[in-house]
N, C-alpha and C positions, 0 to 999 in steps of 0.2 A: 870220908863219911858217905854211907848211900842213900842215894833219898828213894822215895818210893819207887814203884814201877809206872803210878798213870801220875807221876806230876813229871818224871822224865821223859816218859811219849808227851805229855801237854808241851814242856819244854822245847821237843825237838819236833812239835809238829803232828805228830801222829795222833789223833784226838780220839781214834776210834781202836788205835793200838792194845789199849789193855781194856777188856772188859770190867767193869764195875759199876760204879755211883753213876761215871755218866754216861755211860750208854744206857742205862738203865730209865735216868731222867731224861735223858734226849727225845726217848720213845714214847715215852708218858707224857712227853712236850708234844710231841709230835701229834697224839691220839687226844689230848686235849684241847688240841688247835684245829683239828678237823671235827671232833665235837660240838667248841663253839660257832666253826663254819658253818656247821650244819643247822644247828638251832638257831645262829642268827637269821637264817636265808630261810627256813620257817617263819619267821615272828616277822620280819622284814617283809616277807608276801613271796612267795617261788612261784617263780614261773618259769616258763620256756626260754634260756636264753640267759638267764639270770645266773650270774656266778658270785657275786659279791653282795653284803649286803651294804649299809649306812652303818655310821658308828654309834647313834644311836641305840641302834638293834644289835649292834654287836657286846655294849655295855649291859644290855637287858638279857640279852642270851648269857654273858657270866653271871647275874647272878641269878638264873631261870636252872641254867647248868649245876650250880652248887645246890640248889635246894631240893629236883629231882636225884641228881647221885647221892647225896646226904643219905642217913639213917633212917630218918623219919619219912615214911609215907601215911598220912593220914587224908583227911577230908577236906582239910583247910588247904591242900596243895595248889589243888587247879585253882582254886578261886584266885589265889596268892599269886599264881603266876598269872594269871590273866589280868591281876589288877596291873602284874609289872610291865605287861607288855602292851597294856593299855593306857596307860599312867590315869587311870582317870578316880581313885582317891576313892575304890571301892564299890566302883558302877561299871565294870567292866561290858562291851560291848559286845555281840552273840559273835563275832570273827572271832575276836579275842581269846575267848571261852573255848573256841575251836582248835585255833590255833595251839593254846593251853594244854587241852585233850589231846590233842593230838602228839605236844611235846613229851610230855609224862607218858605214853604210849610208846615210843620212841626211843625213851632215853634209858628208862627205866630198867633196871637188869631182871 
């Protein structure tokens, strides 16, 4: 019996042997993971020097990330994210609000 072609490259090693599912996913992992880099090292504060953020801001940059790529762009966006990345329960700070603006300006396609 044969078995597929990318669970026999999986089998024998070769990961990137057959194109398909996951190369596919790999890449969309890969643009995912330098998108949240980037919004977190945003929301975190960038500066000169700075490559990583805190995990804090790396938790708030996914779901800053999913609500900008989402469907919906409305009014309630920035506010939404500024309250996320200010955690302060709807009184977000004028950085924040920048930070915010500045995300949705950035991400947004």
């Amino acid at each position: 019996m044969h078995e597929p072609p990318e669970i026999g490259a999986r089998r024998h090693g070769k990961q990137g042997a057959v194109l398909g599912r996951d190369t596919v996913s790999t890449a969309t992992t890969v643009e995912r993971a330098e998108l949240l880099r980037e919004a977190s090292l945003t929301i975190c504060g960038r500066r000169e020097g700075k490559t990583t953020s805190c995990t804090s801001c790396l938790r708030k940059a996914d779901a800053v990330v999913r609500l900008v790529k989402g469907s919906d762009l409305n009014t309630v966006l920035v506010p939404r994210i500024a309250d996320i990345i200010c955690g302060s329960a709807g009184h977000p700070c004028g950085l924040c609000w920048d930070k915010a603006t500045t995300l949705v300006l950035e991400l947004r396609p």
